[in-house]
GUSEKOL-400363 format. One record per residue (C-alpha): residue number from 0; chain; x, y, z. Coordinates in steps of 0.1 Angstrom, whole numbers, plus 2048, in hexadecimal, padded with zeros to 3 digits. Layout:
! residues N
NUM | A | X | Y | Z .
...
//
This chain:
! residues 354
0 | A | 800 | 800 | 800 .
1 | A | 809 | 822 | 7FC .
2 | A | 816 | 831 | 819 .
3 | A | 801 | 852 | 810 .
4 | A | 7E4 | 83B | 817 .
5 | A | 7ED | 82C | 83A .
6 | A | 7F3 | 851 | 847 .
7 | A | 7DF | 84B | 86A .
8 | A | 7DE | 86F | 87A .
9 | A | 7C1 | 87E | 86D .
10 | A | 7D2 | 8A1 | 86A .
11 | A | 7ED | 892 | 850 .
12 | A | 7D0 | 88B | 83D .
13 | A | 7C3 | 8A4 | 83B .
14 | A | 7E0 | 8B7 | 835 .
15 | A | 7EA | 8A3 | 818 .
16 | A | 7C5 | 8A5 | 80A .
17 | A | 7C2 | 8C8 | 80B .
18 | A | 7E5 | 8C8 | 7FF .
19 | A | 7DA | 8B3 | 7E0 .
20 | A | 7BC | 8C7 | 7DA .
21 | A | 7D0 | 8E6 | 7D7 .
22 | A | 7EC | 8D5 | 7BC .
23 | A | 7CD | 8C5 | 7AA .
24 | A | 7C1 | 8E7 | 7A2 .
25 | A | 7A7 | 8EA | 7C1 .
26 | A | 7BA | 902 | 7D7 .
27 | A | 798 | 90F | 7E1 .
28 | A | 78C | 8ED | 7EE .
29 | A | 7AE | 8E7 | 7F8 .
30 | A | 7A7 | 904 | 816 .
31 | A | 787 | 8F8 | 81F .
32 | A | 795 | 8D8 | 822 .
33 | A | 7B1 | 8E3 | 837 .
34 | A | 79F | 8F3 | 851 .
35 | A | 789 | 8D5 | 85D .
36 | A | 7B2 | 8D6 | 871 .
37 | A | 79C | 8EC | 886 .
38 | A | 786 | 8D1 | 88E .
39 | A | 79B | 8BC | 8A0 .
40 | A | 792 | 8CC | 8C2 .
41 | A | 775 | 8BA | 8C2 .
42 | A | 75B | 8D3 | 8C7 .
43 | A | 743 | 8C7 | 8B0 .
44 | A | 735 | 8A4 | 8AC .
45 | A | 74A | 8A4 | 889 .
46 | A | 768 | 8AE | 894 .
47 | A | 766 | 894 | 8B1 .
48 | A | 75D | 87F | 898 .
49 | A | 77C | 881 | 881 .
50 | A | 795 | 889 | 89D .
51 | A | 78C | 862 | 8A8 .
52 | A | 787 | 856 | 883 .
53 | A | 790 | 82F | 886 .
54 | A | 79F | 827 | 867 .
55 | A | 7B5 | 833 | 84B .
56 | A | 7AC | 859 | 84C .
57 | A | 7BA | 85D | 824 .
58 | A | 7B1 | 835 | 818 .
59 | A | 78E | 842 | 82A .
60 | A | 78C | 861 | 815 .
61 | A | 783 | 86F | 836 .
62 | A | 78C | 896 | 82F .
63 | A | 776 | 895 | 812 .
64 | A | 756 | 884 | 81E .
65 | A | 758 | 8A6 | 836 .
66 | A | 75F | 8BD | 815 .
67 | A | 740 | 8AD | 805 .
68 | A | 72B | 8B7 | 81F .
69 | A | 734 | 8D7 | 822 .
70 | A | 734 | 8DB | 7FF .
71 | A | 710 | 8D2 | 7FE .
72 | A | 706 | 8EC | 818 .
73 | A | 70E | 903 | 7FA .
74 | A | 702 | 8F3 | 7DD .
75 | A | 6DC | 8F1 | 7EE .
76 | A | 6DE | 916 | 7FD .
77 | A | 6D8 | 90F | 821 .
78 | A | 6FA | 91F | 82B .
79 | A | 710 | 932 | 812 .
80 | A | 72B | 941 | 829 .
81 | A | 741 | 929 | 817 .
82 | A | 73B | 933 | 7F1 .
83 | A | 752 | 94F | 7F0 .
84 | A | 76E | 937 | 7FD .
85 | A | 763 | 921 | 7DC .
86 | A | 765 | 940 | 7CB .
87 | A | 787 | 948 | 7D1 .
88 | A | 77F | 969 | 7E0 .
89 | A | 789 | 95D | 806 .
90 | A | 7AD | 94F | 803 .
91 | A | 7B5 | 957 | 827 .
92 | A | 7B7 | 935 | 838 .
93 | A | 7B4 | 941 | 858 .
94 | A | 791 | 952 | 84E .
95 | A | 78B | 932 | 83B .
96 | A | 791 | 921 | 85C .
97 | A | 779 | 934 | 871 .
98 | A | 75F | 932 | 858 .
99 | A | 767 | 908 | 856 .
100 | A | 760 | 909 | 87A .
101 | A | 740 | 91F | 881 .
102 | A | 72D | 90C | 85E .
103 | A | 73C | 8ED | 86D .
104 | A | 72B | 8F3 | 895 .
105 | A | 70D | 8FF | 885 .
106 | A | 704 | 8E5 | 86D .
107 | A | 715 | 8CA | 887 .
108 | A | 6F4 | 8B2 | 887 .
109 | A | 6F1 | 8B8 | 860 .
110 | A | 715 | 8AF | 855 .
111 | A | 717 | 893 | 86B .
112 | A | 70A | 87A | 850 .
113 | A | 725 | 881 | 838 .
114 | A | 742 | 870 | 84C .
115 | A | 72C | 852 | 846 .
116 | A | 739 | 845 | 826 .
117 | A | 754 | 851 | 80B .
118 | A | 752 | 868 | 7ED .
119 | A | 73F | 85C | 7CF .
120 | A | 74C | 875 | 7B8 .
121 | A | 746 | 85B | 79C .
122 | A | 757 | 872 | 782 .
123 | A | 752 | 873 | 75E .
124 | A | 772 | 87C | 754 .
125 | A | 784 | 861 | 75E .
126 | A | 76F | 847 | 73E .
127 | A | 78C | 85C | 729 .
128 | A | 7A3 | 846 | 736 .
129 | A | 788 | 826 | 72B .
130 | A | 77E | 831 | 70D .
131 | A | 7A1 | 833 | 702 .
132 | A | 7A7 | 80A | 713 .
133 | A | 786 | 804 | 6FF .
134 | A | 798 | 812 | 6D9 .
135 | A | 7B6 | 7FE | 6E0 .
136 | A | 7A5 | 7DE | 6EB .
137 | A | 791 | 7DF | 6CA .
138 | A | 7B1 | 7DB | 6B9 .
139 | A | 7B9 | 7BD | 6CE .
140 | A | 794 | 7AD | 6D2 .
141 | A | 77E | 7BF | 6BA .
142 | A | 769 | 7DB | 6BB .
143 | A | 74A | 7CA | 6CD .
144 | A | 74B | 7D0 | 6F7 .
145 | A | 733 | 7C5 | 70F .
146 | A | 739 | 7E1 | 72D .
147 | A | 737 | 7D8 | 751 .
148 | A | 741 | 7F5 | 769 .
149 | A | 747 | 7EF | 78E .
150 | A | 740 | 804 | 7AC .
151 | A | 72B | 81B | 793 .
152 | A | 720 | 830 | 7AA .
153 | A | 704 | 847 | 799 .
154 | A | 70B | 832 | 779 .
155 | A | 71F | 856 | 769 .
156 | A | 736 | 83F | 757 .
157 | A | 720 | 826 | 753 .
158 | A | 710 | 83F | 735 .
159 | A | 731 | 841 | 723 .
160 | A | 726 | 831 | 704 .
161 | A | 710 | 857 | 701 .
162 | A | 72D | 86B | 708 .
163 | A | 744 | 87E | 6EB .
164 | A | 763 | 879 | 6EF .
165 | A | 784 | 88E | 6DE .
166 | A | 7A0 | 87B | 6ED .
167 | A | 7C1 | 88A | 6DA .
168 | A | 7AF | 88B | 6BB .
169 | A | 7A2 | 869 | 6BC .
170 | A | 77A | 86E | 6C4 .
171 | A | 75F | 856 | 6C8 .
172 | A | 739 | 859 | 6D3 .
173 | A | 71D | 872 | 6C6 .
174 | A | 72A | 893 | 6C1 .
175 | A | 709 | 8A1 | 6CC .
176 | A | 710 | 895 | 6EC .
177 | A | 70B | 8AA | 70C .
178 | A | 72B | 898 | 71A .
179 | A | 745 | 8A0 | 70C .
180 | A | 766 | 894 | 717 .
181 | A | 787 | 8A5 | 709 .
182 | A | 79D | 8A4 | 720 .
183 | A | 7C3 | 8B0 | 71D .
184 | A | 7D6 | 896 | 705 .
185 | A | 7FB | 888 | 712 .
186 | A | 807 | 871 | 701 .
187 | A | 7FF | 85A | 6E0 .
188 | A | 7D9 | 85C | 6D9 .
189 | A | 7C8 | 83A | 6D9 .
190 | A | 7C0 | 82F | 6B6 .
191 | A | 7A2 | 839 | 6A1 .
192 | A | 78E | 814 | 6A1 .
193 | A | 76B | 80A | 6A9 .
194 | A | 75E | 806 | 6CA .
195 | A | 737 | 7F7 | 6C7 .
196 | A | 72D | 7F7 | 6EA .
197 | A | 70C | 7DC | 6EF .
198 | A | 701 | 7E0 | 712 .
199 | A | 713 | 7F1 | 72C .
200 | A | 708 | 7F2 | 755 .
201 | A | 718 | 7F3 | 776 .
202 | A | 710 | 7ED | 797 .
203 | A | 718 | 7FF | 7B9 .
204 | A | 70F | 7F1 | 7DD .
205 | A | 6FF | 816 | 7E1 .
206 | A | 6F4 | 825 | 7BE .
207 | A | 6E9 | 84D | 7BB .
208 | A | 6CE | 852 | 7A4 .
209 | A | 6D2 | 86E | 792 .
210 | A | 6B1 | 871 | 787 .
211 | A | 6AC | 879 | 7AD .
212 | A | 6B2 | 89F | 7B3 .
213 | A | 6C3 | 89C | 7DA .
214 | A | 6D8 | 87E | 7CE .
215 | A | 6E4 | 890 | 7AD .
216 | A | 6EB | 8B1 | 7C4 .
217 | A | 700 | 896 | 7DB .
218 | A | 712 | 88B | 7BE .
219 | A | 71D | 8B1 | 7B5 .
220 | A | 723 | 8BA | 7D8 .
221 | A | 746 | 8A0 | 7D5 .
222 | A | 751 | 8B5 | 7B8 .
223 | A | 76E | 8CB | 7C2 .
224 | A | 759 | 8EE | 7BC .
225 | A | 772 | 901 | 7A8 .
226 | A | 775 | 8EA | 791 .
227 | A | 756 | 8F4 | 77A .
228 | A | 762 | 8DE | 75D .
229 | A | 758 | 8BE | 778 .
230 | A | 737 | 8D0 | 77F .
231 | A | 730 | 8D2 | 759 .
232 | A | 735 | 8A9 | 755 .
233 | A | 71E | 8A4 | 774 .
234 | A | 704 | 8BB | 766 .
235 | A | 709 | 8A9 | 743 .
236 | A | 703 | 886 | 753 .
237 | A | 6E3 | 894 | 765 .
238 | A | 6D4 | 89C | 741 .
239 | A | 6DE | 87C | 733 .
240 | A | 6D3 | 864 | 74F .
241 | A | 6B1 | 87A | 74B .
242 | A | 6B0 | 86E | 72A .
243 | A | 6B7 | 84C | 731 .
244 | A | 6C1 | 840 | 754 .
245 | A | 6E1 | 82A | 75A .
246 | A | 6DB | 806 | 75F .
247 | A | 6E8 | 801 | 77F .
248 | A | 6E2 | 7E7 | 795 .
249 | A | 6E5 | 7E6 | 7BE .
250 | A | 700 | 7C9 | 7C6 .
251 | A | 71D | 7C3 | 7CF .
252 | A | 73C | 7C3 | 7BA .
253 | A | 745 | 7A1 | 7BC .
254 | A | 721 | 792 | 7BE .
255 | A | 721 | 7A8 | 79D .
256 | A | 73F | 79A | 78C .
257 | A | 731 | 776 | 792 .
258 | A | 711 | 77D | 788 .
259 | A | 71E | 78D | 765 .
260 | A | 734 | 76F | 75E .
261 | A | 71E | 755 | 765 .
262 | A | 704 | 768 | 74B .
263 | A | 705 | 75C | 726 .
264 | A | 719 | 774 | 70D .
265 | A | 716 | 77F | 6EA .
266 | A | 72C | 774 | 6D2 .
267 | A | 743 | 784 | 6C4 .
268 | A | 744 | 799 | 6E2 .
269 | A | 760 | 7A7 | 6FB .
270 | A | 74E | 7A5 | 71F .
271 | A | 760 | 7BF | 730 .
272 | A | 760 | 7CC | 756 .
273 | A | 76E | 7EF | 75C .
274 | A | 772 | 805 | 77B .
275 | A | 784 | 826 | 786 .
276 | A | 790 | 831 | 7A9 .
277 | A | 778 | 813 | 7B3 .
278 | A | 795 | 7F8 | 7C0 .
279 | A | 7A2 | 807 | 7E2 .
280 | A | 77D | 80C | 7EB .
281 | A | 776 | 7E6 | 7EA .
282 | A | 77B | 7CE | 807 .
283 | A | 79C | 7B3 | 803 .
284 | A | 782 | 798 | 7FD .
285 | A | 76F | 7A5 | 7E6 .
286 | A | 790 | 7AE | 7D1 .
287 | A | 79C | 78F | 7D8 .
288 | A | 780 | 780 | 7C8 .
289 | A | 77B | 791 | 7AF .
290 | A | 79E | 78B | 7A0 .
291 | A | 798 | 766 | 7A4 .
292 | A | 777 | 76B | 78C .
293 | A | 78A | 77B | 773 .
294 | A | 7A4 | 762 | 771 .
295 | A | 790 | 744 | 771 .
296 | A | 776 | 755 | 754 .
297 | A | 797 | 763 | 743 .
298 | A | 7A2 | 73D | 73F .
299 | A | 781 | 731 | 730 .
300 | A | 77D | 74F | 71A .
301 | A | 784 | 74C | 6EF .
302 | A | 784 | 760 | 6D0 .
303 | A | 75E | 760 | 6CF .
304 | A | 759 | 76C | 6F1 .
305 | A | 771 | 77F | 701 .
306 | A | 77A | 78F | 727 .
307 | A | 78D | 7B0 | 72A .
308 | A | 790 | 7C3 | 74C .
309 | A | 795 | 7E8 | 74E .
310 | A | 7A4 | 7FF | 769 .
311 | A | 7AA | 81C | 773 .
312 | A | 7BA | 81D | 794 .
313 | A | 7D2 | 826 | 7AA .
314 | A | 7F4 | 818 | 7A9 .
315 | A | 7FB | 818 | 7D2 .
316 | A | 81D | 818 | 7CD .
317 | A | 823 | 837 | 7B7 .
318 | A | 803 | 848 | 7BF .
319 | A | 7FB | 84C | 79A .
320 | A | 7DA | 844 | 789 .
321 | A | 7E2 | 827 | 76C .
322 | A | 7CE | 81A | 750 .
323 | A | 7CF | 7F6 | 753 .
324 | A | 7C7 | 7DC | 73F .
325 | A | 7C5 | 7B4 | 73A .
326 | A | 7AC | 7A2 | 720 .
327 | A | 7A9 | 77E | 719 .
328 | A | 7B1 | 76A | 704 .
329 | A | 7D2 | 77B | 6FE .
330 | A | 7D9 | 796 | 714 .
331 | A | 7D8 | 787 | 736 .
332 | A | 7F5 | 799 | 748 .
333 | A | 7ED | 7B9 | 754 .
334 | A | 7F6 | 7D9 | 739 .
335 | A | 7FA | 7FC | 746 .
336 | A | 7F1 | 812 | 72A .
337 | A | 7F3 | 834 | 73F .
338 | A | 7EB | 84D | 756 .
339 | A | 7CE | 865 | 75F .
340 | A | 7C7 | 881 | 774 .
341 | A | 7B2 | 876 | 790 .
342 | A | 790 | 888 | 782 .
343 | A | 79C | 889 | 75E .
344 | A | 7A7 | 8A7 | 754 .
345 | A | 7C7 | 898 | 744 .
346 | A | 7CF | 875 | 735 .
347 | A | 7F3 | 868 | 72B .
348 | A | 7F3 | 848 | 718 .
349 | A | 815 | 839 | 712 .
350 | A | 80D | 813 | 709 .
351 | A | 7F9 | 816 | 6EB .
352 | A | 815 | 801 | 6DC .
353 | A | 80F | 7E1 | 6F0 .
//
């Protein structure tokens, strides 16, 4: 594991998240972040709450459950003494502290909920990084992909085969598209082949439904709020699961995985199972089990109907995000085909070749 991950002392993480906020273009969030330091004294029911947090503060994404909630406080009007820290026009942290504190003590009972259970930012700028997989899988498999996406969350990505995509030239999708996903191009771009996606759903232990106002408004509170471009894709993936809603089922991820092999598959198909920033969220057990699935269905799999497993995820040694990659028959050791920023906003492929 990373050692980032096992920090312990819940003010090192939040340190380092605000710190990462700030160099991930968030420096807003960053502060707001930073002050729940202030917290620590225990004078709130939240700030007890954290200083005795149990686990992994960071593996926890403890400092951001917090930033969601407060967050949301904004987004649905009933306190906006923290919008013009969002705005950038309070840069003072020590005014960004005091204000941290007072929305913090007044809206104790209310932001109590949030430590509950992690961030489901569930962006959409991260299926970038699996559309480009998808273009140079065709070249390996063919162009025909059945699309399994774990821990879905509000089923964002689980809509991809609507979005546009412009990924260093190389696009796919409908161009008239409200989704549109161009992020900044490092790299090789993946090739120009076709990608015919014939079903595509996820499941998530706890699915949002966007289709639901207070869940959608939950979604968008875990968006860093400077970044407007992330705001955009959320409102995007509002219109489009109002159009059609995500097939997402309620299960677990491994229940999930068994359940999809064990269904029949079309021919001349690629089943394939993708997720991003999903892994370090998932039990031991249930990873554990899930790579044991794969394998076994990996060695029964043939030209006619084949297995490929996407992922973006973090590498816990380096801290980077990688594209990742294995497909059977064929492909069966792992193939790292990049990296990504964290919410998209860059991709760097550099194993197009393999």
């Amino acid at each position: 594991m990373n050692p980032i991950m096992e920090i312990e002392e819940v003010a090192k993480a939040i340190e380092w998240q605000a710190d990462h906020a700030t160099n991930n273009g968030a420096p807003c969030t960053g502060r707001v972040v930073r002050a729940q330091l202030h917290l620590l004294d225990g004078a709130t029911e939240v700030g007890a709450r954290i200083a005795a947090w149990p686990g992994r503060p960071l593996e926890d994404a403890l400092p951001l459950r917090l930033a969601g909630g407060h967050h949301h406080l904004v987004l649905t009007g009933k306190d906006m003494r923290l919008a013009p820290v969002y705005r950038g026009e309070v840069t003072d942290q020590a005014e960004v502290d005091a204000l941290v504190v007072a929305v913090t003590r007044d809206h104790d009972v209310e932001l109590l909920p949030w430590l509950d259970g992690p961030p489901q930012t569930n962006e959409a700028g991260r299926s970038a990084s699996i559309m480009a997989a998808l273009l140079w899988l065709s070249g390996k498999v063919g162009p025909r992909f059945e699309l399994n996406e774990l821990g879905a969350s509000a089923g964002v990505n689980t809509m991809m085969e609507r979005f546009f995509f412009d990924l260093g030239g190389t696009v796919a999708g409908p161009e008239s598209s409200p989704m549109r996903i161009v992020p900044e191009w490092r790299g090789s771009p993946p090739p120009q082949a076709q990608v015919e996606i014939t079903s595509i759903r996820g499941c998530d232990r706890a699915p949002m439904n966007l289709a639901d106002p207070e869940q959608a408004l939950r979604l968008k509170s875990y968006v860093w709020a400077e970044v407007t471009e992330r705001i955009g894709r959320i409102d995007a993936a509002i219109a489009l699961a109002a159009q059609r809603a995500p097939d997402l089922l309620q299960m677990d991820a491994g229940d999930f995985v068994s359940a999809v092999l064990a269904a029949p598959q079309e021919e001349d198909t690629t089943r394939v199972f993708f997720h991003s920033i999903v892994w370090q969220y998932l039990p031991s057990e249930t990873r554990a089990r899930i790579e044991a699935a794969m394998g076994e269905a990996g060695a029964r799999a043939d030209a006619a109907r084949r297995l490929a497993w996407v992922m973006l995820e973090t590498n816990r040694q380096t801290f980077r995000h990688e594209l990742t990659v294995r497909y059977w028959p064929g492909g069966e050791e792992p193939t790292v085909l990049g990296t990504a920023h964290a919410h998209g906003a860059w991709v760097e492929l550099f194993g197009m070749n393999s």
